[in-house]
N, CA, C and O atoms as a GROMACS GRO file, in nm:
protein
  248
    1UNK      N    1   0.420  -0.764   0.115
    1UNK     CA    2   0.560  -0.740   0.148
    1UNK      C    3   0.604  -0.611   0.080
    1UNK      O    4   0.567  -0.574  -0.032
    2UNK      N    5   0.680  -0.552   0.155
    2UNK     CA    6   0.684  -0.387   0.092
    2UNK      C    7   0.867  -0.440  -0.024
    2UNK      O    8   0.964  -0.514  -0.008
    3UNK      N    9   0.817  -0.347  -0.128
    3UNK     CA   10   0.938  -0.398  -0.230
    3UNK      C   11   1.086  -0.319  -0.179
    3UNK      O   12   1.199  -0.352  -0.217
    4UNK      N   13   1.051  -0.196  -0.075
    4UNK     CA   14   1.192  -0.163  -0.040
    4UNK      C   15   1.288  -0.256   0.032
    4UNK      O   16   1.411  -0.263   0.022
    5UNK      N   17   1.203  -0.326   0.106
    5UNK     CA   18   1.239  -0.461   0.211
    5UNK      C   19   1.333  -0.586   0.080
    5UNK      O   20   1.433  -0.652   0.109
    6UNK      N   21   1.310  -0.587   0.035
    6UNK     CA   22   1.381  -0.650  -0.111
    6UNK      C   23   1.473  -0.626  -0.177
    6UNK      O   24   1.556  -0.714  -0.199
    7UNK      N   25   1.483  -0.524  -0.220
    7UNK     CA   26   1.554  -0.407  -0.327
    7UNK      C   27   1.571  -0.269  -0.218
    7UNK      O   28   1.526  -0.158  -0.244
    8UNK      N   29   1.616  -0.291  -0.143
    8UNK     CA   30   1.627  -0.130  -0.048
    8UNK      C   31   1.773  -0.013  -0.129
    8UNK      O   32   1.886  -0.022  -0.175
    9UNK      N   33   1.651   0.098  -0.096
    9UNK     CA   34   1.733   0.211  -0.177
    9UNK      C   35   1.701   0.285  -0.165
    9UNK      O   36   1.578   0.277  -0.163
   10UNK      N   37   1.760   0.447  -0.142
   10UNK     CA   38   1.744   0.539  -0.057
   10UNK      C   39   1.622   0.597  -0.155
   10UNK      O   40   1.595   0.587  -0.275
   11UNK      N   41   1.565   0.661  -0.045
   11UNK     CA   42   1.446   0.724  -0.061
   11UNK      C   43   1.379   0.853  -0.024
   11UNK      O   44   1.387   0.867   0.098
   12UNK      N   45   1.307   0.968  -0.089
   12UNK     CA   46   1.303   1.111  -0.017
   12UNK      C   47   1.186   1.115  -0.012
   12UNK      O   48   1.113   1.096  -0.109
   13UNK      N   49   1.143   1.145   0.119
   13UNK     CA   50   1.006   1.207   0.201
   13UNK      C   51   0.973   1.316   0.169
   13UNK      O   52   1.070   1.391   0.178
   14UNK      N   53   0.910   1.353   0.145
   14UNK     CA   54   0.858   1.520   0.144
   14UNK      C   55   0.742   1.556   0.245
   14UNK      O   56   0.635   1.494   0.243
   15UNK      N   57   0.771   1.673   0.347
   15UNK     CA   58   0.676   1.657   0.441
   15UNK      C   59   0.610   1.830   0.406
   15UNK      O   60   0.668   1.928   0.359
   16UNK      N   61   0.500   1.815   0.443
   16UNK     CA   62   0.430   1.954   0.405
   16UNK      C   63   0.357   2.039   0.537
   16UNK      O   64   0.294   1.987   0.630
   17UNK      N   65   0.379   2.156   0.520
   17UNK     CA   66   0.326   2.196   0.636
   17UNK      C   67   0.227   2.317   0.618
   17UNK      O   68   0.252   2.435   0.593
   18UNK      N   69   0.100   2.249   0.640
   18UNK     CA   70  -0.034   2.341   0.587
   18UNK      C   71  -0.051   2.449   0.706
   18UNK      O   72  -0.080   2.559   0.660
   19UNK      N   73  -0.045   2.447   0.809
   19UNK     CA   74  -0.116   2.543   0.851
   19UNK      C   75   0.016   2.566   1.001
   19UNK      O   76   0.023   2.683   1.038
   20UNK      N   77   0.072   2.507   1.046
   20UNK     CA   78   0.181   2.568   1.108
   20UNK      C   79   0.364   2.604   1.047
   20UNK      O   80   0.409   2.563   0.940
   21UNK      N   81   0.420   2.667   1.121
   21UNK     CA   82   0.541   2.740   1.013
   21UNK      C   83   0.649   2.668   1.151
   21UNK      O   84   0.647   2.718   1.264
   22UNK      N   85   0.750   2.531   1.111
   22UNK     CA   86   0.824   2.518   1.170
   22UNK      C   87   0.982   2.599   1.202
   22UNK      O   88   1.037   2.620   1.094
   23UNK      N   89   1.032   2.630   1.274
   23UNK     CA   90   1.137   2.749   1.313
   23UNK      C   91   1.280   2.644   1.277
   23UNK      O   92   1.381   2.693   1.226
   24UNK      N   93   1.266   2.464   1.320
   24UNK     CA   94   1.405   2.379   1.337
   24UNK      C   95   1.316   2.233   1.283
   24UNK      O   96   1.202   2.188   1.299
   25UNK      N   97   1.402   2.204   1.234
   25UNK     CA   98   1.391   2.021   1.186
   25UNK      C   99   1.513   1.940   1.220
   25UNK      O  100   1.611   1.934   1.145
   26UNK      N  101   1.506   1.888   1.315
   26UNK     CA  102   1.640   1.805   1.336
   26UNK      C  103   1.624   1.671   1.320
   26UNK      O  104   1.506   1.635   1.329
   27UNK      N  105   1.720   1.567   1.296
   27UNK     CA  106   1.688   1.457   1.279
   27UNK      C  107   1.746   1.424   1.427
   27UNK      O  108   1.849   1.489   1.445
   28UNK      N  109   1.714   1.348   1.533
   28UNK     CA  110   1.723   1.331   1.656
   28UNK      C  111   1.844   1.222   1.666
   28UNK      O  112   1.914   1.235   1.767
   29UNK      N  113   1.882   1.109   1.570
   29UNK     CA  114   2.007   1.022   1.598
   29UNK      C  115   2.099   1.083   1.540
   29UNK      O  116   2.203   1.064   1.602
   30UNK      N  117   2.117   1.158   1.437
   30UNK     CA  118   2.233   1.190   1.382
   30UNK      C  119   2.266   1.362   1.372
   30UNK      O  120   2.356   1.417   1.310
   31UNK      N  121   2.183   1.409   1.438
   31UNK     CA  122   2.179   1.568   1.472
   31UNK      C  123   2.181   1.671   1.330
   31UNK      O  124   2.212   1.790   1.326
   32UNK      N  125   2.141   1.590   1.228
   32UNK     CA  126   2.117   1.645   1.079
   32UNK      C  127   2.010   1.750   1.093
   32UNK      O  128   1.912   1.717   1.158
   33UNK      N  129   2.014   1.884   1.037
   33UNK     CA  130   1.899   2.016   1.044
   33UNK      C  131   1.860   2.006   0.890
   33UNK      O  132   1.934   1.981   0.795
   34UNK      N  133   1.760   2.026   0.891
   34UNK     CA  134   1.668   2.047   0.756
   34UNK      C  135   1.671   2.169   0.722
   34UNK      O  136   1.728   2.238   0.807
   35UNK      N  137   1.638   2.220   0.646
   35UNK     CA  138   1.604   2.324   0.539
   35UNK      C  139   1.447   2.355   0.525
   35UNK      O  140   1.410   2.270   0.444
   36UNK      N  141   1.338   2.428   0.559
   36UNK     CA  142   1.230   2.470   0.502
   36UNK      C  143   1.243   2.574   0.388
   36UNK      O  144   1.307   2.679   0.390
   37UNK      N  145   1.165   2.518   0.285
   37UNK     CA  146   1.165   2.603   0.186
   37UNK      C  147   0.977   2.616   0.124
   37UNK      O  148   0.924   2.524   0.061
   38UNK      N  149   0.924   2.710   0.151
   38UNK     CA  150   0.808   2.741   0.131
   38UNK      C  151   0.678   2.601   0.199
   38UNK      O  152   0.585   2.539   0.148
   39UNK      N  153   0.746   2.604   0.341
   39UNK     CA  154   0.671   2.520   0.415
   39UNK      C  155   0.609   2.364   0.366
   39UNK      O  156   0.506   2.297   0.365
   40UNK      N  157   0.797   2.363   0.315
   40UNK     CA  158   0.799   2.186   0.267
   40UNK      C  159   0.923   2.161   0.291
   40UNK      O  160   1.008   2.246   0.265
   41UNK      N  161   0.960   2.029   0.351
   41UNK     CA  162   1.100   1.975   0.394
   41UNK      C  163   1.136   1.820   0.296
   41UNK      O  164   1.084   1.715   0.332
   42UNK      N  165   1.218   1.824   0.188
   42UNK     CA  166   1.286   1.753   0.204
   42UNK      C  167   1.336   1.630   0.252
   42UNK      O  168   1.439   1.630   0.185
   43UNK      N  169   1.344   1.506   0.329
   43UNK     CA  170   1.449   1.457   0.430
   43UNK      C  171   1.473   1.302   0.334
   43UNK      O  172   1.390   1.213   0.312
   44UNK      N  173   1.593   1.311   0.298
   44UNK     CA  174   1.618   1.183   0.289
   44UNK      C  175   1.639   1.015   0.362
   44UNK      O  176   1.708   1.017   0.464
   45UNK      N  177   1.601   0.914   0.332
   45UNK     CA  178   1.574   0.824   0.405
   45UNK      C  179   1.632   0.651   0.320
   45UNK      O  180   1.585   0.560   0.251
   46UNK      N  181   1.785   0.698   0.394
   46UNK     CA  182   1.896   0.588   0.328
   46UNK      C  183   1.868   0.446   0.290
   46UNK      O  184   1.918   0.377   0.379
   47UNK      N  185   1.829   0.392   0.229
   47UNK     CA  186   1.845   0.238   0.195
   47UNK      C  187   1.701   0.177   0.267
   47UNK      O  188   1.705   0.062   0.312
   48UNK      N  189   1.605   0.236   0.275
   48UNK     CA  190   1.477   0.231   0.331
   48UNK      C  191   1.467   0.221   0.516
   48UNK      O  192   1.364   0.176   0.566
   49UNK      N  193   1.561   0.258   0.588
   49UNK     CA  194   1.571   0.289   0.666
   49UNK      C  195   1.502   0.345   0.743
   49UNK      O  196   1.392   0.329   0.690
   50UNK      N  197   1.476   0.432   0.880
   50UNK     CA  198   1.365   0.509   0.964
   50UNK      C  199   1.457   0.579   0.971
   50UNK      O  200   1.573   0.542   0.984
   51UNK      N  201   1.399   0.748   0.959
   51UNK     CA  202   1.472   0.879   1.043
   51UNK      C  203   1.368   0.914   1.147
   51UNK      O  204   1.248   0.888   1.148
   52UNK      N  205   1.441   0.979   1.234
   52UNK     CA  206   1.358   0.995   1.348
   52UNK      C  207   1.336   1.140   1.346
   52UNK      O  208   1.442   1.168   1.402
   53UNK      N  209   1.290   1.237   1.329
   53UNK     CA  210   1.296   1.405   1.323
   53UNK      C  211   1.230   1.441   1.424
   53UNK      O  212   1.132   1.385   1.473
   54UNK      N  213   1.310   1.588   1.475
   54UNK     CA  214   1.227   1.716   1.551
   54UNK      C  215   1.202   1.806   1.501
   54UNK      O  216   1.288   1.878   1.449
   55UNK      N  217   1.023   1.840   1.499
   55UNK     CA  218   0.993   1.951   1.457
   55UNK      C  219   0.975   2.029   1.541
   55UNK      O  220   0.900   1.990   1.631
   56UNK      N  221   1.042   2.193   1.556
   56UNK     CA  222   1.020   2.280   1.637
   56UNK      C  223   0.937   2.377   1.566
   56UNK      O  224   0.956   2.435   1.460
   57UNK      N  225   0.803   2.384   1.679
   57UNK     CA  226   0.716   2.500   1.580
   57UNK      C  227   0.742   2.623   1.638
   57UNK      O  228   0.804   2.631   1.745
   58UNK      N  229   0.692   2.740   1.565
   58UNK     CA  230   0.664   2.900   1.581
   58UNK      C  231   0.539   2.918   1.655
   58UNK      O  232   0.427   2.888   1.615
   59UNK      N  233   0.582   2.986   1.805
   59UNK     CA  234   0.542   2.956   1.876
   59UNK      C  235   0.393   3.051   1.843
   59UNK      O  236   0.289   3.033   1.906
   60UNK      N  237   0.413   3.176   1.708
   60UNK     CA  238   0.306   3.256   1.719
   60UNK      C  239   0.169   3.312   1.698
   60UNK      O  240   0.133   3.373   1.597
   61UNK      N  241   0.103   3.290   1.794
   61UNK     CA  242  -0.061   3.290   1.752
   61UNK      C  243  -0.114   3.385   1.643
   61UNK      O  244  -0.077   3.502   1.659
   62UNK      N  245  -0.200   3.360   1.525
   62UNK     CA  246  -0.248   3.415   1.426
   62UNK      C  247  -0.412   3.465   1.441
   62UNK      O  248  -0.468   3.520   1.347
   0.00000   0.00000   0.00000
């Protein structure tokens, strides 16, 4: 049994991005935009809850 399911309390994801460079991060129910900062995001995740996000990548070949 997961202990957030018990004791729920907000919680932060950190998502990393190795080898593509996203341009937009939106969260898709509540239209919240993220912040990239050296190809790591942030996103908080209320009371153990699901966010749903869009990542928009850069479209440009290397």
């Amino acid at each position: 049994m997961d202990s957030g399911y018990l004791n729920p309390s907000s919680k932060e994801a950190i998502i990393h991005f190795n080898t593509v460079k996203p341009t937009k991060i939106v969260d898709i129910l509540t239209k919240e935009t993220f912040a990239v900062n050296n190809a790591t995001t942030k996103v908080t995740v209320p009371l153990g809850l699901f966010r749903f996000i869009d990542v928009q990548l850069n479209n440009e070949l290397k």
